[in-house]
N, C-alpha and C positions, 0 to 999 in steps of 0.2 A: 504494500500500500504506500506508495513513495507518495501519491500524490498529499496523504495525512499526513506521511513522515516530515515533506517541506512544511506544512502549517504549521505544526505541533512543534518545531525548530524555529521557525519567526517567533512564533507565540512567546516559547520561553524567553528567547533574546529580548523581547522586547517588555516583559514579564520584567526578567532583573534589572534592565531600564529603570523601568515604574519603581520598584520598590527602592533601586537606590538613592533615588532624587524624594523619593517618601520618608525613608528615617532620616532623612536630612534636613526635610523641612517644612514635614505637613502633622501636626500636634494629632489632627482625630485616628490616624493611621500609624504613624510612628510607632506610639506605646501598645497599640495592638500587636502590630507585627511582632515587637521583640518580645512580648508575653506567649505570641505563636512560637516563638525559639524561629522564626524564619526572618533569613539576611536576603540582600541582594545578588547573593551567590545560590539562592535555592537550587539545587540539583534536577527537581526534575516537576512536572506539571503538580502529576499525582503528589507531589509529594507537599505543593504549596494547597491543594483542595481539600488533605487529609488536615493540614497543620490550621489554615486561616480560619477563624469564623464568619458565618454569614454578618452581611452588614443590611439591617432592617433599614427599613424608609421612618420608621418611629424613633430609630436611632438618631437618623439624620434631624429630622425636626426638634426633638428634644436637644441637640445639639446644637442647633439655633436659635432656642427658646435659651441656651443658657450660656450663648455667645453671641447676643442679638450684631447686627442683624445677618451676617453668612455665616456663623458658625466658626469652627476649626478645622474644617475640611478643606483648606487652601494651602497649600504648600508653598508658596512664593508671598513676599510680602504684597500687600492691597494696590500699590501703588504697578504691580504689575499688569493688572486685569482692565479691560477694557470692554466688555460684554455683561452685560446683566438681562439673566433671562427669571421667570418664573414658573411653578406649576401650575395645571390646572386646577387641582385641588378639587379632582375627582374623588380621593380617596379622602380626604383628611384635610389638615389645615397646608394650604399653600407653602412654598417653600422657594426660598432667593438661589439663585445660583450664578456663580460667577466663572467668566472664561480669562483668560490669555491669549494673546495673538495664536500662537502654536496650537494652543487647544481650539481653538477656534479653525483652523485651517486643518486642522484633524479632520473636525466634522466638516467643513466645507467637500472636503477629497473622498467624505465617507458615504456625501451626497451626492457626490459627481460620478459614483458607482450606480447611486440608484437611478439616478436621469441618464446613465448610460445604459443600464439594462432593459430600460423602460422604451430606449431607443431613441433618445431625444438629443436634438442637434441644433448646429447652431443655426438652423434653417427655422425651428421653432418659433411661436411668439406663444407665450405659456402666459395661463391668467391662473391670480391666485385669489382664490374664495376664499378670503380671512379679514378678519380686520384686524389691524394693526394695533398692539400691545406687546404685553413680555411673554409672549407666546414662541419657545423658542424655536417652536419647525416653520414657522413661515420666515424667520428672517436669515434662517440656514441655508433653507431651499429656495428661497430669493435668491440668494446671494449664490449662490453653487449655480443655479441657471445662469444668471447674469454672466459671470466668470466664464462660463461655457460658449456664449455670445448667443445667447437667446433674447428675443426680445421681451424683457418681464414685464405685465401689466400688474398692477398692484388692484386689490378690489376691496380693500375697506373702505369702510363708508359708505353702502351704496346696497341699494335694496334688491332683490333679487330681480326682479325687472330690469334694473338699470346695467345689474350685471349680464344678464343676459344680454342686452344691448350691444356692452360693451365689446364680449364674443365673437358676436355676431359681424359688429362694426368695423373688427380690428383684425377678423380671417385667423384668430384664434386656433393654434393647432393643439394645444395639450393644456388640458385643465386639470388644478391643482385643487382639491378639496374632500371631505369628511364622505365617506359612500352614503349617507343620511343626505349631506346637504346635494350630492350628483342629484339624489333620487326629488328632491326636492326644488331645483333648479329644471329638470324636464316636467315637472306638473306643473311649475309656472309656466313655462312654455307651451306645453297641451290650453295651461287654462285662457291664455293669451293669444293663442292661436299659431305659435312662430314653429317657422317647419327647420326643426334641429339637421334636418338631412342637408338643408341650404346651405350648413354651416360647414366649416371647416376642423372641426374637433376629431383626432384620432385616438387620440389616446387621452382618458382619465385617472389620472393617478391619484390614485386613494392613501388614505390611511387616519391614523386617529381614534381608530373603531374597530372590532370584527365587522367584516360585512364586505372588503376586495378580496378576499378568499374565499368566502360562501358561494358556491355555486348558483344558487338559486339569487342572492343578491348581484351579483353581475352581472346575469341573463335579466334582473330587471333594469338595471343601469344602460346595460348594452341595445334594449329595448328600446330607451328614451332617447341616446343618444346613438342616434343608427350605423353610424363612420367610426363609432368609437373602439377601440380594445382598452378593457379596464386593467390595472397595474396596480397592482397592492405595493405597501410598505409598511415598516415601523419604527417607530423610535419613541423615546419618552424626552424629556428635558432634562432627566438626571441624567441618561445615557448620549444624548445626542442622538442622530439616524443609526438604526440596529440592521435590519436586514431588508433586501430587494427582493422584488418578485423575478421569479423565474423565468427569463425570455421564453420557455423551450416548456415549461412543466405547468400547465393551468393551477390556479389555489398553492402554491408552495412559496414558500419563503426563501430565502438563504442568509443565514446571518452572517454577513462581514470577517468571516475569522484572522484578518489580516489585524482588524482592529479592534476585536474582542476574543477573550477568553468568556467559553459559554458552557454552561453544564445543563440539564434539563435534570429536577427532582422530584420527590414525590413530597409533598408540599407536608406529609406527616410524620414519614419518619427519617426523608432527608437523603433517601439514597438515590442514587442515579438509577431512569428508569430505561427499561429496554426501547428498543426503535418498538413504533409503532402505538407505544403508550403514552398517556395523559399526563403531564408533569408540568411542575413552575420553571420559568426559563430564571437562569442565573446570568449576570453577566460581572466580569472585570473589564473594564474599561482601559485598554493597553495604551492607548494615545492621548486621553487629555486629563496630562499629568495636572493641570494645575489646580483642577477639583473632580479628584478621581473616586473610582469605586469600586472596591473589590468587593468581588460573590456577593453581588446584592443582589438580594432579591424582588424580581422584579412585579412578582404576583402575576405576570401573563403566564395562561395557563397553552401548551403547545403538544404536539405530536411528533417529536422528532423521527425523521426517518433513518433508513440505515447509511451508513457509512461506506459513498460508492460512487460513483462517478456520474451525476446528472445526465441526464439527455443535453443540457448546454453546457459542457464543462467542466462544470463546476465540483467542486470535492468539499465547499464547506454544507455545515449541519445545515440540512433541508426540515423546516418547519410545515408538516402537509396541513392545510387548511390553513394556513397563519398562525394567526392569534384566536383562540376557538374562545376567550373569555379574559375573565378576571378572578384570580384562587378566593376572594371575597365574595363575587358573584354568582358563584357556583348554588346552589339551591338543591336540597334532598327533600323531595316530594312520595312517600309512602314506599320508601325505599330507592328510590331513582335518582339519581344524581343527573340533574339537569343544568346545562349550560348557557346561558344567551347564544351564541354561536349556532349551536344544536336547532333551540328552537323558531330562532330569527330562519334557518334553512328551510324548515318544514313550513313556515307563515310564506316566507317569500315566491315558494312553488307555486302559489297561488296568486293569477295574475291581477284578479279584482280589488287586491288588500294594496290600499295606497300609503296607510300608517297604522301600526301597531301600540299598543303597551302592553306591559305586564305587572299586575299586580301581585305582589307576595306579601300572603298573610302571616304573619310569624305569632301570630296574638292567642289562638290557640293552641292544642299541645301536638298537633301536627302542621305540618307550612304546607300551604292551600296557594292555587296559583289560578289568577283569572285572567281573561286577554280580552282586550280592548282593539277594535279594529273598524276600520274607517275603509269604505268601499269604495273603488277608483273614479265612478260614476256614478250619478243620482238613478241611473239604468238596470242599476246591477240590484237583484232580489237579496235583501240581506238574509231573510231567514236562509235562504240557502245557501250563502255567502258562507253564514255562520255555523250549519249545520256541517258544512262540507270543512271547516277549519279545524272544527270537534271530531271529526272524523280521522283527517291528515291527523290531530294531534295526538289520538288515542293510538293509533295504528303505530306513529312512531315512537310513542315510549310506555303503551299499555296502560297507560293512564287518562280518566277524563279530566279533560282541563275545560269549563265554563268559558264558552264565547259571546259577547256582547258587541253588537255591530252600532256606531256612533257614529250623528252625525258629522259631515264632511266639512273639515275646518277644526274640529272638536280639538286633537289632540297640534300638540307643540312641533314643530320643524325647527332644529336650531339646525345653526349655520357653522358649528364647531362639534364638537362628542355630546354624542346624544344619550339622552339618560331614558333607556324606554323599560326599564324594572323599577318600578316603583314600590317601597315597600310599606305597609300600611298597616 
């Protein structure tokens, strides 16, 4: 397996990189490490995974609750950093995070992978469906287009009509946004009357969310947007951009192994799980030393596959389906372990469901799960919209799950990660 052999030989080199510029000068990592008994001469991978502890995301925050306001996590003095992103603060209480020139051109070079996989050039004009704040993926993958010599349109501020517009107006060839707001962006269109085929859009590149990996979400994307091929990614803001979709393998991931050390676990007793199984992705972050993160966990829950040479290439770890969730979000339902990913596939087969929710009851002494669903058109018969959902829903996980069809308008469309589990 030479093609491992080369990764797993970067990785470490650049491993004792990391760690020597850490005891040297990053406070929340240094006195870890030397209590792991590990130097910057670590010997061997295995042997820094067996020694390190995971680094939680509650770690990180209490750590800036009591180093307001970034924390210890910085290894070079303040006067180095030049980047300040935030999180979303999907999980918890938001969190500052700060770059370095270097660390910064890390991830620039780590998204210049994903808009090369995704096949984007500098013939491009790429719109980005975000508004502008401390949102650290839109000003990455601004920036990594632009450098590329693509023409970037920027799309804060501005309502989804107007974006549409702008698409339109500008011969738009790749659109940048959450697979929620794609889907959301063509029902403005439909509701407007704009024929998306007139346009110029080939490619939309997703990410933010489960849903560019779901089979069933792409064929509705791809649906709305008729020119288009849809393109997953991931990344968080503690890690920077993590992995590109696979030119060559529909729903698969690849994470970066150039610039991350990744392990996939089992989120309860910690050990590494076979290909083909459900685990929490871990990641070290090899290149941006200047607020770095070893074996944190990232709570995205994945499938790694085997270790083997892609159809495009490629030999690093293949994620199939993506990001199939969140280890928080996961839901046990009278024995079933259910995951948004899972049942977002099973809603989405169904072409008349325009928006979904999900309710989770936790208030009893069983968790009860109800779905909320909103039909494409005023045309479409809900009772049997929703008989036929309870049907999909039962078949694929044995379980009834209570369908309620709502009117149209009813439920939220954001323009960022969508919260459609709501728990009650």
């Amino acid at each position: 397996m030479q093609g491992r052999g080369s990764i797993e030989a970067a990785q470490l080199a650049r491993l004792r990189v990391l760690l020597q510029e850490l005891l040297a000068g990053n406070p929340f990592y240094a006195s870890r490490l030397r209590e792991a008994g590990l130097s910057a001469e670590v010997p061997r991978l295995d042997a820094f995974r067996s020694a390190m502890p995971f680094t939680q995301k509650a770690e990180l925050v209490e750590d800036q609750h009591r180093h307001p306001p970034y924390g210890s996590n910085l290894t070079y003095r303040l006067d180095r950093y030049i980047r300040f992103s935030r999180t979303s603060a999907t999980t918890g209480k938001p969190m500052h995070w700060l770059d370095t020139p270097e660390s910064w051109q890390w991830m620039l070079d780590n998204w210049d992978r994903v808009l090369a996989a995704a096949g984007v050039s500098s013939r491009d004009r790429v719109f980005f469906a975000f508004s502008f704040g401390p949102f650290l993926g839109f000003w990455t993958a601004f920036e990594a287009a632009s450098k590329r010599g693509c023409l970037c349109i920027p799309g804060g501020g501005m309502s989804s009509s107007a974006r549409l517009e702008a698409i339109l107006e500008n011969d738009v060839s790749v659109l940048c946004c959450t697979p929620t707001y794609a889907l959301r962006l063509g029902e403005v269109a439909d509701e407007e009357g704009l024929d998306l085929s007139r346009g110029s859009i080939r490619t939309v590149l997703v990410a933010g969310e489960p849903g560019g990996s779901i089979g069933a979400t792409v064929a509705a994307i791809e649906r709305l947007w008729p020119k288009a091929r849809v393109v997953d990614h991931h990344g968080m803001t503690e890690t920077g951009p993590v992995s590109f979709g696979c030119p060559r393998e529909p729903h698969r991931l690849h994470v970066m192994e150039s610039a991350f050390l990744a392990e996939v676990i089992d989120p309860g007793d910690h050990r590494p799980v076979a290909p083909g199984e459900i685990g929490e992705l871990v990641l070290t972050t090899l290149g941006r030393t200047g607020s770095p993160l070893l074996r944190f966990r990232t709570g995205d829950l994945v499938r790694p596959s085997r270790f083997q040479p892609c159809a495009c290439g490629s030999w690093e770890l293949g994620l199939e389906g993506g990001i199939l969730g969140r280890s928080d979000d996961m839901v046990v339902v009278r024995g079933v372990n259910l995951y948004p990913g899972a049942v977002e596939a099973v809603i989405r087969r169904c072409r008349e469901v325009a928006e979904y929710r999900v309710e989770v009851d936790t208030r009893g002494t069983l968790c009860e799960l109800k779905v909320q669903a909103e039909a494409s058109c005023d045309s479409v018969d809900g009772l049997k919209l929703e008989r036929r959902l309870e049907t999909e829903l039962r078949s694929a996980f044995a379980l009834r799950i209570p369908v309620s069809i709502v009117a149209r308008g009813t439920l939220p469309r954001p323009e960022f990660k969508s919260n459609r589990w709501v728990r009650v």
